[in-house]
N, C-alpha and C positions, 0 to 999 in steps of 0.2 A: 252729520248729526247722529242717524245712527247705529254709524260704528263706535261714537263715543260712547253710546249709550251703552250698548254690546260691552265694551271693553270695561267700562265703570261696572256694569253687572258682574262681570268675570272678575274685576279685584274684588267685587263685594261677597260675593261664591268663595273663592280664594280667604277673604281673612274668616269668614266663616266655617272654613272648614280647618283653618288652622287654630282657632279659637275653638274650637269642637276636639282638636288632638289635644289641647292644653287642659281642655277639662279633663279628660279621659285619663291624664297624665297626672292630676290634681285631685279628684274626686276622692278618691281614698283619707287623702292627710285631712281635706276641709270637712268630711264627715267626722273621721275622728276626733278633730279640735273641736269639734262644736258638739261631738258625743261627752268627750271627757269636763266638759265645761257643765251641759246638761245635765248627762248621766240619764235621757230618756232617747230611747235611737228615733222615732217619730218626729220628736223638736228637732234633732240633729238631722235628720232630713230634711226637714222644712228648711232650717238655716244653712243646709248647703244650696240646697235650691236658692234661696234667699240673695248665696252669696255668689252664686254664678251669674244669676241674670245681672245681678249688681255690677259683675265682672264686667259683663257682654256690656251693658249701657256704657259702662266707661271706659272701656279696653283701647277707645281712640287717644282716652288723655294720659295711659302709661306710654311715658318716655323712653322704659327699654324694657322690651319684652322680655329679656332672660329674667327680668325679677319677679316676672307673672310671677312664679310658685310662692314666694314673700310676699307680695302684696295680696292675692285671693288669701293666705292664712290669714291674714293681717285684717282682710274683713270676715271669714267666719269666724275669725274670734272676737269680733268687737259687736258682729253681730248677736251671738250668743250668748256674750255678756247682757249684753240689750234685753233679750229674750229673758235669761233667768233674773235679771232683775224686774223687770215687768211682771212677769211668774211669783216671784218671793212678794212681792206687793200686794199681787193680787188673792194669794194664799193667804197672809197675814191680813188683809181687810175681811177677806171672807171666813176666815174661822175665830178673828177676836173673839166671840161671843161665845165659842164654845172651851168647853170644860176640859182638861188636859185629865185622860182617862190611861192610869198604871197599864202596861200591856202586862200580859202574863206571861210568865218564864215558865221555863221548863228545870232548870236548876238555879242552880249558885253559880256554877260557874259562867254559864249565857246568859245570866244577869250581869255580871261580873265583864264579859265581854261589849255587852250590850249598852252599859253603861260607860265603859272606856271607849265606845266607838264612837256614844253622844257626846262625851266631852269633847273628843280629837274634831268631832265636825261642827261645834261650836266655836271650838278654838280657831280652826282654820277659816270659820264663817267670821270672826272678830279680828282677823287680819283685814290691814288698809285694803285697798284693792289690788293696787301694784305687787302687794306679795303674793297675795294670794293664787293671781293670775300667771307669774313669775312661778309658784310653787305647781300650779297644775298643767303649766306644759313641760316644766321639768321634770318632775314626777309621773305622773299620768301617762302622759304620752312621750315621757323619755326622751325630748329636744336635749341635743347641748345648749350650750348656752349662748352658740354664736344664731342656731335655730330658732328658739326664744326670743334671742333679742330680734332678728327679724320678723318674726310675728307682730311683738309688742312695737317694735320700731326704736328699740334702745339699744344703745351698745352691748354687747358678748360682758366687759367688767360690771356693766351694772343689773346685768341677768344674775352674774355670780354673786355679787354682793348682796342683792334682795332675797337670794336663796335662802343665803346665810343665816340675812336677820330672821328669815320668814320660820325658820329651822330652830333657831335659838328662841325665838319668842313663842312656838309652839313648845319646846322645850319645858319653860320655864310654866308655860298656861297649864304644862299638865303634870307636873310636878303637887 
């Protein structure tokens, strides 16, 4: 009895120290998917942490390990989504009541920028979500589209085709 014990410790030593390489090998992409979603590094920390332990609890019910790097993206980005929608909720109930206050320029022109930067992140805030999300691992963090669509869990064609629209319908919004 125990030598079984011994030996069940020793696999459980063993997948924890391999589960411990994989983060170390991961850590980088899962901060930045959940930086580039955020865009504050403190959230994106929290939601990598978020998304390791998550990993660690379930890493017995991934079927094959080599897709670790795809499925840990796969939750700090749905994590983070979770997070800035929670965030934008909780912004928008707590400031309804106050008063939208002109900032002050420095010229024409950094109003000029200032204001074409508000529309583009309007525009891309009133994309569905699917593009939007499609648009900011394409862009942002520079995935092809077969890496994208492993994240999101979509085919590589329908990363490329959401770019598209997501592209053309900014397009047209800021027009």
């Amino acid at each position: 009895m125990t030598g079984s014990c011994l030996s069940l410790e020793a696999e459980m030593v063993a997948a924890d120290a391999g589960f411990g390489q994989l983060v170390t090998e991961n850590q980088r992409r899962v901060f930045q998917i959940a930086y580039s979603v955020l865009g504050n590094s403190a959230d994106a920390e929290e939601v990598a942490q978020d998304t390791f332990l998550r990993a660690y609890q379930n890493f017995r019910w991934l079927r094959d390990a080599e897709k670790f790097s795809s499925w840990v993206n796969r939750i700090a980005f749905r994590l983070a989504l979770n997070r800035q929608r929670g965030t934008q909720r909780r912004l928008a109930r707590d400031t309804a009541w106050h008063a939208t206050v002109p900032e002050a320029t420095d010229g024409a022109q950094d109003a000029e920028n200032r204001m074409m930067l508000e529309e583009l992140r309007v525009a891309i805030n009133g994309l569905p979500e699917k593009l939007r999300g499609v648009l900011q691992l394409s862009l942002v963090e520079e995935m092809d589209a077969a890496s994208a669509g492993a994240v999101l869990g979509v085919p590589a064609g329908t990363v490329r085709s959401r770019l598209h629209t997501a592209r053309k319908l900014l397009l047209e919004a800021m027009k």
